[in-house]
N, C-alpha and C positions, 0 to 999 in steps of 0.2 A: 359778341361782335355782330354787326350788323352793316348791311353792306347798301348805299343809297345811290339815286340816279335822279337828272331831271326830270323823267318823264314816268316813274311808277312810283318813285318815293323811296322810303325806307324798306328794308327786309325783316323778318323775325328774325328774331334773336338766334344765333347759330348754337351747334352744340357745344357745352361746355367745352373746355381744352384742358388738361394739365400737365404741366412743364414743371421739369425741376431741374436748376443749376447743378449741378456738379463742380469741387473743387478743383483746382489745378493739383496734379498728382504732385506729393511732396518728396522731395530731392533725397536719394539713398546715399548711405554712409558708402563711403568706402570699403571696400575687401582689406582683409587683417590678415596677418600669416597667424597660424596657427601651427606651424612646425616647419623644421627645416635637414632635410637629409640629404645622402649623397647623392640619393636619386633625383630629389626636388626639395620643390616647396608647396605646404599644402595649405591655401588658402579656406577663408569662413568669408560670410559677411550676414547684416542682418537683413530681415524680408523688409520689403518695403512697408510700412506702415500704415503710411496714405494713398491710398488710389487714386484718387480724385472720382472716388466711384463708380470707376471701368476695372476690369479684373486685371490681374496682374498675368501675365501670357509666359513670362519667364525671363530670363537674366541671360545676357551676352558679357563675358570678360575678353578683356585685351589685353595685350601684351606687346611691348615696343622691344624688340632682340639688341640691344645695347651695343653689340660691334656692327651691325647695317642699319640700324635708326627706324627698320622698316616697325611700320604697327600691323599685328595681327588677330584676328578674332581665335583665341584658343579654346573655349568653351560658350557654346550656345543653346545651351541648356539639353542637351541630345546627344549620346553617346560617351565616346572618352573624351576629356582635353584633347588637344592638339599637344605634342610634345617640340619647342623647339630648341635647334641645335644653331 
């Protein structure tokens, strides 16, 4: 690249540059039960695949409580699930 003016001209050539696109990170499967007891349900699901070539920091699940509609984050990748009642 080279940067010009009326009054001194052209510049030299600047320093190289290198850029690389990165893809748009590709969409995760859904969570799967992998069992089910009196106590709960114990969820799986697979890692994400595609990054879009930024790392992957970690996985948030939610969970909508069916008798108040409310939606809750119950795992954030830190600690136990949330358990709710």
């Amino acid at each position: 690249m080279t940067a010009t003016n009326a009054i001194v001209g052209e510049s030299t050539n600047s320093t190289v540059v290198r850029a690389y696109a990165h893809s748009v990170p590709g969409k995760p499967y859904p969570p799967y039960r992998t069992g089910t007891t009196a106590e709960g349900v114990t969820l799986a699901w697979y890692p994400l695949t595609d990054t879009g070539g930024v790392p992957l920091t970690g996985y948030k699940l939610y969970a909508t409580l069916v008798s108040t509609g409310v939606v809750s984050v119950v795992y954030d990748g830190t600690g136990a699930p949330e358990i709710l009642t």
